[in-house]
N, C-alpha and C positions, 0 to 999 in steps of 0.2 A: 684110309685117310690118315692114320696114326702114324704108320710109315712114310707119307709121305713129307708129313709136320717133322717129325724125325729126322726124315734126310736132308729138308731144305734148313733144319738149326742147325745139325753137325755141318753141314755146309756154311754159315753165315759164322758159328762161332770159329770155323778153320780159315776165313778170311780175317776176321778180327784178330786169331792167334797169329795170322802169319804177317800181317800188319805192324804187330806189339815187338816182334823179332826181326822186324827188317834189318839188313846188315847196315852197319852204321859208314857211311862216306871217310870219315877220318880213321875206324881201324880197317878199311882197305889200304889207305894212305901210309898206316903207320906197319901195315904188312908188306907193302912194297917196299920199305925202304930197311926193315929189319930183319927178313925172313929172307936163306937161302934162296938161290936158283931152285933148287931140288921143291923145298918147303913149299915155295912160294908158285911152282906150278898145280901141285897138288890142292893148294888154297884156290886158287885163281879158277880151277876145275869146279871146288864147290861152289862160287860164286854165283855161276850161268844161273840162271831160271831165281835168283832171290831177288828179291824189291830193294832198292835204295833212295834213299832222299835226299837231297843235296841243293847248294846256291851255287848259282854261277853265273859268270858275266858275259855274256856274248861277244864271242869276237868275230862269226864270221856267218854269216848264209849264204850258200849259194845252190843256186839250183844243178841237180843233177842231170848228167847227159843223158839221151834214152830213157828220161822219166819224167813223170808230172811230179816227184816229190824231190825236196829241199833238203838237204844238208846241212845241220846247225854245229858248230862247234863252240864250246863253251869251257871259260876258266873259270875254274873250283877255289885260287886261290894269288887272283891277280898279280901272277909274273906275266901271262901273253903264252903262256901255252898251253896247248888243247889237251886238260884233261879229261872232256866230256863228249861223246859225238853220238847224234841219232837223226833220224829221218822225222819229216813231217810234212804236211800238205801245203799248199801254197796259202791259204787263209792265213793259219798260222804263222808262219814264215814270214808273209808283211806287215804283221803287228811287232815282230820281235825287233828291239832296237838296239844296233852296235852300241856294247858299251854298258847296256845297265843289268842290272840284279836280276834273277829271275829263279825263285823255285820249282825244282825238278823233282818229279817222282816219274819212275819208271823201271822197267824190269832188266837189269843184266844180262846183256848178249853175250858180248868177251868182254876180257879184261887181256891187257897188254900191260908190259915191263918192258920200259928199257932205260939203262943208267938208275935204277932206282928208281926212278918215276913213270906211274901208271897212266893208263889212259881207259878209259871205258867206252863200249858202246853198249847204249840202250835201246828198250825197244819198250814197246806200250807206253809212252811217254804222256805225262798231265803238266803242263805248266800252271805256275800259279802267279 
């Protein structure tokens, strides 16, 4: 029983730690546009599989071909282009309305460069 109390806190405190160190949205931002080619794959590699949180503005859903799930793309820092993109259910997806605010938490699938400017896809996504 002692190990099993054991293993379900290291477990509970490695969610809270990996929570406290999420990678932060703006020093992806400020990686993409300062860090080499070379640097910035290498970065981009540790990315995959950490938590990020972030705001964005919806600029598009549409449903995908060959699937019951939605395509959301969302801007991070209203110019109108997608630095945000992840799947979700259709519930979802008719609540989200072109145009307004929406916090995002979810887990980094890729990350993309090009010209400087990144782009994310996430996966395990929480809207708030």
């Amino acid at each position: 029983m002692k190990r099993e109390i054991l293993c379900a806190s290291t477990f509970f405190t490695f969610l809270a730690v990996s929570s406290v160190f999420a990678v932060s949205y703006s020093s992806i931002k400020d990686n993409c546009r300062d860090l080499t080619t070379a640097q910035y794959k290498l970065y981009s590699n540790e990315l995959e599989g950490q938590s990020v949180q972030l705001e964005g503005e919806v600029i598009d859903v549409e449903k995908r071909f060959f699937s019951s799930s939605y395509h959301v793309t969302l801007d991070t820092n209203r110019d109108s282009f997608t630095d945000v993109v992840f799947s979700t259910d259709e519930s979802t997806a008719m609540e989200l309305k072109k145009g307004a605010l929406y916090n995002i938490t979810g887990e980094i699938k890729n990350v993309e460069r090009e010209f400087s400017a990144c782009s994310l896809s996430l996966v395990q996504v929480t809207i708030d």
